[in-house]
NULOKE-419101 format. One record per residue (C-alpha): x, y, z; residue in three letters. Coordinates in steps of 0.5 Angstrom, whole numbers, padded with zeros to 4 digits, always signed. Each point is the difference from the previous one (the first is absolute). Layout:
BEGIN
XYZala ...
//
This chain:
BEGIN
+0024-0153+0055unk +0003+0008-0001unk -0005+0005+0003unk -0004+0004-0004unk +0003+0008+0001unk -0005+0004+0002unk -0003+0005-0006unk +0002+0008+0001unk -0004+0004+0004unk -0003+0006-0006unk -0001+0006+0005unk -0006+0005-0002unk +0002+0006+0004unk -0002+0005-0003unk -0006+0004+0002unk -0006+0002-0003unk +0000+0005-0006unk -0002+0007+0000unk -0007+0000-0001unk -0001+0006-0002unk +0006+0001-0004unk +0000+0005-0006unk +0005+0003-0004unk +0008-0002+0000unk +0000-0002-0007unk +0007+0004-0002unk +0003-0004+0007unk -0003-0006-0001unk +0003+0000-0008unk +0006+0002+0004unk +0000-0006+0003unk -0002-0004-0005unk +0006+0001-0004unk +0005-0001+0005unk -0004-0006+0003unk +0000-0004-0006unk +0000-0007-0001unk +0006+0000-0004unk +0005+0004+0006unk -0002-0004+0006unk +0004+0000+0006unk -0002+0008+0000unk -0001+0005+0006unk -0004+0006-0001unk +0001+0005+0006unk -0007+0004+0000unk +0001+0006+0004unk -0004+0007+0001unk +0002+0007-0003unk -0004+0007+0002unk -0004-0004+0004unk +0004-0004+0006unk -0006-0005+0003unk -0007-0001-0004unk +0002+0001-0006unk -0002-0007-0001unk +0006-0005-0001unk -0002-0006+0002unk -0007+0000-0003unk +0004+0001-0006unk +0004-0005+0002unk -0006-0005+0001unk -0003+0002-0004unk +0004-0003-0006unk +0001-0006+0003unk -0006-0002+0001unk +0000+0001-0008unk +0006-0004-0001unk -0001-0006+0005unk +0000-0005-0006unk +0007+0001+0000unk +0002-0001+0006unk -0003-0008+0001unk +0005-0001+0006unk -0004+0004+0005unk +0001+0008+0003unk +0003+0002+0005unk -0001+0007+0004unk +0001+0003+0006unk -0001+0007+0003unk +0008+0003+0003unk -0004+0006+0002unk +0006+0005-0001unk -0004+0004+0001unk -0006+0000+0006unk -0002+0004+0006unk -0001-0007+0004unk +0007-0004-0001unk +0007+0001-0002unk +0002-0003-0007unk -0001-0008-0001unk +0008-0003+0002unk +0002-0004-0006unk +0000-0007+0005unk -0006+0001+0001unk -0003+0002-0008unk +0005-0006-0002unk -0003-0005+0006unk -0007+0001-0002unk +0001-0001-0008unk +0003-0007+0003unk -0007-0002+0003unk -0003+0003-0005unk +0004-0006-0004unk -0001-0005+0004unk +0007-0001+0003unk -0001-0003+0008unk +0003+0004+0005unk +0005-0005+0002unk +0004+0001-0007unk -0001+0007+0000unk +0008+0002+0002unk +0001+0006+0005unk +0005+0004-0005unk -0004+0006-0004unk +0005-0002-0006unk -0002-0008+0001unk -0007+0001+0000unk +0001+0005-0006unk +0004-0005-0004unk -0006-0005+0002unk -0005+0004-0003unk +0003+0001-0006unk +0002-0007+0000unk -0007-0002+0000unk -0003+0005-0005unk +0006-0001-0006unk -0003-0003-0006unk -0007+0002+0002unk -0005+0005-0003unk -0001+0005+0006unk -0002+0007+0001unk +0003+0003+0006unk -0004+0007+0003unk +0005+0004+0005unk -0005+0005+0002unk +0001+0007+0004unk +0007-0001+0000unk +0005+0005+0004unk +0007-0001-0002unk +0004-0005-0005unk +0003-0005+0006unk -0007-0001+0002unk -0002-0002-0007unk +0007-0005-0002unk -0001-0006+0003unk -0007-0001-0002unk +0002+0001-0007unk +0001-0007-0004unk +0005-0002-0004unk -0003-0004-0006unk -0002+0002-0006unk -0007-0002+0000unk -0002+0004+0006unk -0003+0007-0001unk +0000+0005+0005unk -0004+0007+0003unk +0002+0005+0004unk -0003+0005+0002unk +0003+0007+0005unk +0000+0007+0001unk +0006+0000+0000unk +0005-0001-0007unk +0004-0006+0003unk +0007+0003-0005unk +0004-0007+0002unk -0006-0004-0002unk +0000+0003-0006unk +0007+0001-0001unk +0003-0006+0002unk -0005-0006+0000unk -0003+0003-0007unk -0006+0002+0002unk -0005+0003-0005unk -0003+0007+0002unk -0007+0002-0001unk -0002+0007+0003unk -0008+0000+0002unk -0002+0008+0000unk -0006+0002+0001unk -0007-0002-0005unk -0002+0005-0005unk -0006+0003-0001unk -0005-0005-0004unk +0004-0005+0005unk -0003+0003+0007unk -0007+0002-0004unk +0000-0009-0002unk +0002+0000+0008unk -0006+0003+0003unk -0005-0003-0006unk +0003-0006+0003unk -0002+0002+0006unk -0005+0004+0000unk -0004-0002-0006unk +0000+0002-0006unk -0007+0003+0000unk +0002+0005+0006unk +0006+0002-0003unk -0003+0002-0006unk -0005+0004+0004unk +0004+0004+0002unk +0006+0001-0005unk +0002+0007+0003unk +0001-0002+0007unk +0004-0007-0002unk +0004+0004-0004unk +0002+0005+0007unk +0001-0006+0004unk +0005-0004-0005unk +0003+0007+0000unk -0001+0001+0008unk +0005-0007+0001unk +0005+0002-0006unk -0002-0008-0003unk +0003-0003+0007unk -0003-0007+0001unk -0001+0000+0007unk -0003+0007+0001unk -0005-0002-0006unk -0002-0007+0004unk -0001+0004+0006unk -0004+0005-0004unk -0004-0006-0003unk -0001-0002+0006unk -0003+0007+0004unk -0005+0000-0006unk -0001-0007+0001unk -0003+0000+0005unk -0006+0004-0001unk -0002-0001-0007unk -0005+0005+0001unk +0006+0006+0001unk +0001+0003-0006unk +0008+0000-0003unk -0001+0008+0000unk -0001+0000+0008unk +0007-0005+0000unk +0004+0004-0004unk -0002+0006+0004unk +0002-0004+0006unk +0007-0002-0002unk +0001+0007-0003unk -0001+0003+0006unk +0004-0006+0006unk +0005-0001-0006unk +0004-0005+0005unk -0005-0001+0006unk -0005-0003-0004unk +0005-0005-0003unk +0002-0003+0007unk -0003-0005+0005unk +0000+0000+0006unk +0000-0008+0001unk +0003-0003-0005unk +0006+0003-0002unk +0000-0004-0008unk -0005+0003-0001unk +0003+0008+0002unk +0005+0003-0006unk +0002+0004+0006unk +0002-0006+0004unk +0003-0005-0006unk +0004+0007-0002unk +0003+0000+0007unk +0003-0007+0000unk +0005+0003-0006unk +0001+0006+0004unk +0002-0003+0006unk +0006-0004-0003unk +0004+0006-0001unk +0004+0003+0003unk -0001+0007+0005unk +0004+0004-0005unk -0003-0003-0007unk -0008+0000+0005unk +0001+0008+0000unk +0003+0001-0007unk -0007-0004-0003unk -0004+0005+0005unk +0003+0006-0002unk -0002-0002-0007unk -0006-0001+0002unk -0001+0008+0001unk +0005+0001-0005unk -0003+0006-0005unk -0002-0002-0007unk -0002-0007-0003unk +0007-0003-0002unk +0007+0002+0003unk +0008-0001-0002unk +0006-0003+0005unk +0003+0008+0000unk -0007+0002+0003unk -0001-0006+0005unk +0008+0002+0002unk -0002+0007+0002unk -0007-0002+0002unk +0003-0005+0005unk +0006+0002+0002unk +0004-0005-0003unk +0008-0001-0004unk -0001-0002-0007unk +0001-0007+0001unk -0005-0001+0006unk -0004+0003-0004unk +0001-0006-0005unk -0002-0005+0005unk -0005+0002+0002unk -0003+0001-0005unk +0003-0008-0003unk -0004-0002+0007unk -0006+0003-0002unk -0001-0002-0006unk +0003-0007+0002unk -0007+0000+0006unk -0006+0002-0007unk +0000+0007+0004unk +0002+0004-0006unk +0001-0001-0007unk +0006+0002-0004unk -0002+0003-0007unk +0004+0003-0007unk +0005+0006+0001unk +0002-0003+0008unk -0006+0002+0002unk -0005-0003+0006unk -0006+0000+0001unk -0006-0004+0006unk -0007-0003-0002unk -0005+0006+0003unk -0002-0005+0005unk +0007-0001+0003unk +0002+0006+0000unk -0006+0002+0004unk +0003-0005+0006unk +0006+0003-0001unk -0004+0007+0001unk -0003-0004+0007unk +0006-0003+0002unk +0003+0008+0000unk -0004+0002+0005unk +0003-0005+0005unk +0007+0005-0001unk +0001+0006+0003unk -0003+0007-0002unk +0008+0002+0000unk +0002-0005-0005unk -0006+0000-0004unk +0001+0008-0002unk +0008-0001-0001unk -0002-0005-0004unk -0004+0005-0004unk +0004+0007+0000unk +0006-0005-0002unk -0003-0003-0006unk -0003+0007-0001unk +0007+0003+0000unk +0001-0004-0005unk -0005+0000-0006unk +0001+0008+0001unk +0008+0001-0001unk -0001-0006-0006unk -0006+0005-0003unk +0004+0006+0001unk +0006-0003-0004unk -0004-0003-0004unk -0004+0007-0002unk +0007+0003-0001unk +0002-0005-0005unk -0006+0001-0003unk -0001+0008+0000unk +0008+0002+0001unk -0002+0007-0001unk -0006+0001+0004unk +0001+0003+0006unk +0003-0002+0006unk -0004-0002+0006unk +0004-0005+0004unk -0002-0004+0006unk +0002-0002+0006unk +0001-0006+0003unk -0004-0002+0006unk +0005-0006+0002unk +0007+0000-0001unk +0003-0006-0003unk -0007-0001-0006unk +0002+0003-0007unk -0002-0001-0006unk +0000-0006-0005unk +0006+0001-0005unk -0004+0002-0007unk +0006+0001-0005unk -0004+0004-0005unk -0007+0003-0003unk -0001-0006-0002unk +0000-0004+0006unk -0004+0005+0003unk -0006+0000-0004unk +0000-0008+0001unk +0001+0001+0007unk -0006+0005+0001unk -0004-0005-0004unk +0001-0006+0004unk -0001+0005+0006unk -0005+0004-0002unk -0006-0004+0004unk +0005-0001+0006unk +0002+0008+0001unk -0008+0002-0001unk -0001-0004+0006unk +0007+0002+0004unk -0003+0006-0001unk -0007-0002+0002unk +0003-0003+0006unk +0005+0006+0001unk -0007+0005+0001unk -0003-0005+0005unk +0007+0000+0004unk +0000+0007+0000unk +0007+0000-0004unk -0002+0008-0004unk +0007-0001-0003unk +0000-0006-0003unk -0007+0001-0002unk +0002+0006-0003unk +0007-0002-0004unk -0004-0006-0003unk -0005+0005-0004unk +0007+0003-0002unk +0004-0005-0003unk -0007-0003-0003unk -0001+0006-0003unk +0004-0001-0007unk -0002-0007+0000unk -0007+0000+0001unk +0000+0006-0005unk +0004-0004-0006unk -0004-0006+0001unk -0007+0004+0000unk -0002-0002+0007unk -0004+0006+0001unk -0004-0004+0006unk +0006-0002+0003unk +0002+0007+0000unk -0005+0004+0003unk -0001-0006+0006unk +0007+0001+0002unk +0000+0008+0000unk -0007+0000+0003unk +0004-0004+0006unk +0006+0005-0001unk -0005+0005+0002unk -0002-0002+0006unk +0008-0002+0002unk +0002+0007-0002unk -0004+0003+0005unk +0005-0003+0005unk +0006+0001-0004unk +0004+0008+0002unk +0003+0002-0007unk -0004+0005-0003unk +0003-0003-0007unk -0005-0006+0001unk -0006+0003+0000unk +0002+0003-0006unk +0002-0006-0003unk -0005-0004+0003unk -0007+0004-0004unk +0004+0001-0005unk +0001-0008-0002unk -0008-0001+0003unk -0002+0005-0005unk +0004-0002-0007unk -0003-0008+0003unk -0007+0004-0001unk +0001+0003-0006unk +0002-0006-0004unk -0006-0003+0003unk -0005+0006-0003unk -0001+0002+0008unk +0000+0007-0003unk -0002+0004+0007unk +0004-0004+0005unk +0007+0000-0005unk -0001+0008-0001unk -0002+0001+0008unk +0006-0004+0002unk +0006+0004-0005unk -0004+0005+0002unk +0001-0001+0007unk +0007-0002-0001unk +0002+0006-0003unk -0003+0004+0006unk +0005-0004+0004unk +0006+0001-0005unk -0002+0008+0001unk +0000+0000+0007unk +0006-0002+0001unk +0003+0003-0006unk +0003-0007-0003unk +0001+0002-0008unk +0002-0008-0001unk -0007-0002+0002unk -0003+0006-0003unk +0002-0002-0007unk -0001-0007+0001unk -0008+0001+0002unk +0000+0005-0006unk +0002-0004-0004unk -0005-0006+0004unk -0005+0005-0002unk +0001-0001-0008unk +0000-0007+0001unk -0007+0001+0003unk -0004+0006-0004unk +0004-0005-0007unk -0004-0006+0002unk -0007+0005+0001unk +0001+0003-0007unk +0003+0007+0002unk +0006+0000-0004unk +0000+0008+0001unk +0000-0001+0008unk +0005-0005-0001unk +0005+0004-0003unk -0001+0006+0004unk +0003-0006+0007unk +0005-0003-0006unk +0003+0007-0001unk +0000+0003+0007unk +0004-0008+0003unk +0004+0002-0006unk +0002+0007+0002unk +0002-0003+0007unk +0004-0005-0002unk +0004+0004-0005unk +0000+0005+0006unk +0003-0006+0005unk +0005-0003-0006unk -0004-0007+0000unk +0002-0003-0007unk -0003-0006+0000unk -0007+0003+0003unk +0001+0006-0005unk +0000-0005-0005unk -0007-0004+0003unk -0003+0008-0001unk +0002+0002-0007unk -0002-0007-0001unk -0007+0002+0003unk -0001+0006-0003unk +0001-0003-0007unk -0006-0006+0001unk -0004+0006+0002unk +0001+0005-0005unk -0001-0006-0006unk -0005-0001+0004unk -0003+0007-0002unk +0003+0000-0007unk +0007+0005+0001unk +0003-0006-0003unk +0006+0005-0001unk +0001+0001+0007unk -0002-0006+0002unk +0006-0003-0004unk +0005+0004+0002unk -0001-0001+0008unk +0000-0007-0002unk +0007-0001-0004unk +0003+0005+0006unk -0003-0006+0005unk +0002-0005-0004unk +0007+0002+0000unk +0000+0002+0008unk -0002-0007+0000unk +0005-0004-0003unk +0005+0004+0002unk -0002-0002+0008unk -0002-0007-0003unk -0007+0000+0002unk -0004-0006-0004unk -0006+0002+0002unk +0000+0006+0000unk +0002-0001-0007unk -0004-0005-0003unk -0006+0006+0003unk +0002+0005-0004unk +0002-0005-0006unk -0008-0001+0001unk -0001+0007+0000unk +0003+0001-0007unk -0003-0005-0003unk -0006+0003+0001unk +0002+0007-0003unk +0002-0004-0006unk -0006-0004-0001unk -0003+0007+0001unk +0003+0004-0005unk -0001-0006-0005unk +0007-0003+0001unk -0003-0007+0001unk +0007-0004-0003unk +0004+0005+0006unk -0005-0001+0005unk +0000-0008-0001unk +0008+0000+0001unk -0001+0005+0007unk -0005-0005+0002unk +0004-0006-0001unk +0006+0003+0004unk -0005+0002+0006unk -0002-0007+0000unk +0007-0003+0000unk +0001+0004+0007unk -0006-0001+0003unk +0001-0008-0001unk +0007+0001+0002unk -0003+0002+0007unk -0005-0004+0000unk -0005+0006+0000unk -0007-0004-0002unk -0004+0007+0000unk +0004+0004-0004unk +0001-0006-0005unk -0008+0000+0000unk +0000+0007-0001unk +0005+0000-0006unk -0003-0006-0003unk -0007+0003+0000unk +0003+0006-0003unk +0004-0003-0006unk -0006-0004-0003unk -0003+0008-0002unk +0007+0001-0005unk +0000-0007-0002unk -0008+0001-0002unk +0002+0006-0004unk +0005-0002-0003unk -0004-0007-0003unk +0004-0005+0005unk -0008-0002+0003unk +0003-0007+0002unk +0005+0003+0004unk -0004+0005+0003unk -0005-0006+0002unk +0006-0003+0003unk +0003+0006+0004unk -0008+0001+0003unk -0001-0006+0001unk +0006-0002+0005unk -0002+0008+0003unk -0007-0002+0001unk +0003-0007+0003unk +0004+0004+0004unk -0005+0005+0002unk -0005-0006+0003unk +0006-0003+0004unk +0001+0007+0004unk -0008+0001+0000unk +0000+0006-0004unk -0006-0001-0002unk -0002+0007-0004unk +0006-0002-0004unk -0001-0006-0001unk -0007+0002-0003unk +0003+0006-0004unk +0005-0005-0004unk -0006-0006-0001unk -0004+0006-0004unk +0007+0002-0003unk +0000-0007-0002unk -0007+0000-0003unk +0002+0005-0004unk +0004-0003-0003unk -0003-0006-0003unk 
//
């Protein structure tokens, strides 16, 4: 008789599914395109970004398996290599591969001593079978290899912190990045957890909670589970809870799966010393996102260590590479690595800063000079040798440059005032200044004066309290604060007198039109214009004597001396062009647009008006093209052209709302009205 061979062994390893799994429906799509039927034999690396541990890899992943287990009637394996655990080291190869081996049934006898020979085994006893692999918390590539099977019909999951390049690269792997949930998804979350009835009793509180844990998975189970366990205890109460403990309501002392602190901790610990500072330093790094250039300065590093370290963070799910080389960390993780600084010296911690501060001030500064070449010269010094500023080729890369960098150099300059960094705080209201006026970020501009004020008090040269209140007045002005704007210029004026400064002098003149313009004195206004007009002149400014002749001319067709008013404006436009000044030109291209329309030339007016927006847009400059797109709409309404005037305020009443310029926007809506 021939012996009967015994049937194989169908494992069933995997765990059970997620129970209150929810959300997932891109990834889960995801890996159902590259898990069909008709590609077998597929890996499929399912790995964190912006999150690291308890973004919720495996619960995807078992989550869809449970879903497709008809597919795999051969059986499933599973095993945890605990890549990343505060308990043990990763799982060795031998012993994942030995385990899989029982799993299968093969007698400890047969199984051979060679990790390659209890590979070739394995795969030996899979090939031909329909079976799903799930290589879960993985740490490096080796470590994955040998449990990878080499038959077509066997599909596997692998799940890391970490990107395994060789994995991908060299064994064909597919790439499936899990982020973080989205906002309906972190909402279904907590219903899932909580029940539906006591989230949408409190949909305010829900919302503060979804944002408080920024769609992390794990910070919202450990926040169900807070207000789980008292289903008396309103959301509200939680959600003040985790707004005030951030971090410390997030950990456990017991149970380290159950502590984000603790589960980001077992990627931190894998790094090395250099590349551990690098994240802590990040971690009190000014502003929500950051560039290699500013990492360098801020840490100290060469271009190129730089690059790996930042490659090795981004490898470990601590930090996030995002569009235009930028790189970003999940609010949560960057609060540990905000805790994890603390663990360096205080030395090391403030260097750090007056680097990365040096840095942001010297770019702005370049940045600001490209921007308004004629304006006048206030140059920083350097507080640390060997930082400069980031190459800007022209005005162009220096208006993108301070776009991107806008929320980061607020915040350098938040932290500068914190730091008792006086010049740096006060050098990034200046080079901010033209920025912030050219895009309409009045608000911006009066927090960042407002801050220079209280540096300049610490700062010895005359010359900055002078420049300093005449700025923090001009910001008032633009924002209708009509008393503080005229007791700031006056007062810099004052200061200008004390110490017998023309230059400035003329400047807070001319400041001082700016201001009674916007409060509707045009005669106060002209009689400032006239007088910065005189000292220019006198100290043979040309450039700025064409900014006053510029000036006098808006005021005088704002008082109906139309002759004079276009006069001064033809000497400016002149003066203008001749020193190769944009803005200045496209301003008093303005100002002839309106004389024009005034005194019934509506084609002349249209035409002047076209140029000045031609220059504004050139430069980027969003207020000035508001304000010209405003004025236009009244020629083309008198001229018959009711759809372009439509079209022309409609973009300025869009524009106007962008910058918060309500009054504004309220006075075109009426024009629109109007208009029919």
């Amino acid at each position: 008789m021939h012996s009967v061979a015994p049937a194989p062994v169908v494992p069933r390893q995997l765990p059970a599914a997620p129970g209150t799994f929810a959300g997932r429906a891109v990834e889960l799509a995801g890996l159902d395109r590259a898990l069909t039927p008709a590609t077998p034999g597929t890996t499929v690396l399912v790995s964190a970004i912006g999150g690291a541990g308890g973004i919720g890899k495996t619960w995807l992943a078992l989550a869809w398996a449970h879903r497709h287990l008809d597919r795999f009637p051969d059986g499933q394996l599973f095993v945890d290599l605990h890549g990343f655990s505060p308990a043990q080291e990763p799982m060795a190869s031998p012993v994942a591969v030995r385990g899989f081996l029982d799993a299968l049934g093969v007698e400890p006898g047969r199984i051979p001593a060679d990790l390659d020979a209890q590979a070739a085994l394995f795969r030996s006893l899979v090939a031909g079978r329909r079976m799903l692999v799930v290589l879960d918390n993985a740490s490096t590539a080796d470590q994955v290899v040998p449990l990878l099977p080499g038959s077509p019909t066997c599909t596997v999951l692998v799940t890391s912190r970490h990107r395994l390049a060789s994995l991908i690269d060299r064994h064909g792997a597919r790439h499936l990045p899990v982020d973080v949930l989205t906002g309906d998804e972190a909402h279904a979350l907590l219903s899932a957890r909580l029940g539906a009835d006591r989230v949408d009793a409190e949909p305010g509180a829900v919302a503060e909670l979804v944002a408080l844990c920024a769609g992390h998975p794990l910070a919202l189970s450990i926040t169900a589970r807070a207000a789980a366990t008292g289903s008396d205890r309103p959301l509200a109460e939680v959600a003040a809870e985790l707004r005030e403990l951030g971090l410390e309501m997030l950990d456990h002392d017991t149970d380290p799966a159950a502590s984000l602190p603790a589960v980001l901790s077992w990627s931190v610990r894998l790094l090395t010393d250099r590349h551990r500072t690098v994240f802590a330093l990040l971690g009190i790094a000014p502003g929500p996102d950051t560039t290699p250039a500013a990492v360098a300065a801020l840490c100290g590093l060469t271009p190129a260590e730089t690059r790996k370290a930042l490659a090795a963070l981004e490898e470990a799910s601590l930090i996030e590479r995002r569009p235009h080389g930028r790189y970003a960390m999940h609010d949560l993780v960057r609060a540990y690595a905000t805790t994890t600084a603390r663990d360096l010296p205080d030395d090391v911690r403030e260097a750090a800063l007056v680097r990365v501060m040096d840095f942001h001030v010297h770019t702005a500064h370049a940045a600001d000079r490209l921007l308004n070449p004629h304006r006048e010269l206030v140059r920083p010094r350097l507080t640390v040798n060997g930082v400069g500023p980031h190459p800007l080729a022209d005005a162009a890369a220096a208006a993108a440059w301070f776009q991107a960098e806008h929320a980061t150099l607020l915040a350098t300059q938040r932290a500068a005032s914190t730091l008792g960094g006086h010049a740096a705080v006060w050098h990034l209201a200046w080079a901010l200044d033209t920025y912030h006026r050219r895009r309409g970020h009045r608000h911006d501009a009066l927090t960042t004066w407002r801050l220079a004020l209280a540096a300049s008090t610490h700062l010895p040269a005359p010359a900055i309290r002078v420049r300093t209140h005449r700025n923090l007045g001009h910001a008032h002005a633009l924002l209708g604060r009509h008393e503080e704007a005229i007791e700031n210029l006056d007062r810099a004026l004052e200061l200008a007198g004390c110490h017998h400064d023309r230059t400035q002098q003329a400047y807070t003149n001319q400041a001082l039109g700016v201001a009674w313009t916007a409060q509707g004195d045009h005669r106060r206004a002209l009689d400032h214009a006239r007088r910065a007009l005189d000292l220019y002149r006198a100290l043979g400014l040309g450039v700025l004597e064409a900014d006053a002749l510029s000036q006098v001319g808006w005021c005088s067709a704002r008082l109906g001396d139309f002759g004079q008013a276009r006069g001064h404006c033809q000497a400016a436009l002149e003066l203008f062009r001749l020193h190769d000044d944009p803005a200045g030109e496209a301003a008093v291209l303005d100002s002839l647009g309106l004389i024009a329309h005034r005194t019934g030339d509506h084609r002349q007016a249209v035409d002047h008006y076209r140029q000045a927006l031609g220059l504004f847009r050139s430069l980027g400059h969003t207020y000035g093209i508001a304000n010209v797109l405003d004025t236009v709409g009244h020629p083309h309404a008198a001229l018959g052209q009711l759809d372009l005037a439509r079209e022309t305020w409609r973009k300025a009443l869009e524009l106007y709302r962008e910058q918060g310029r309500d009054s504004d926007a309220e006075r075109v809506r009426r024009q629109l009205d109007d208009l029919g």
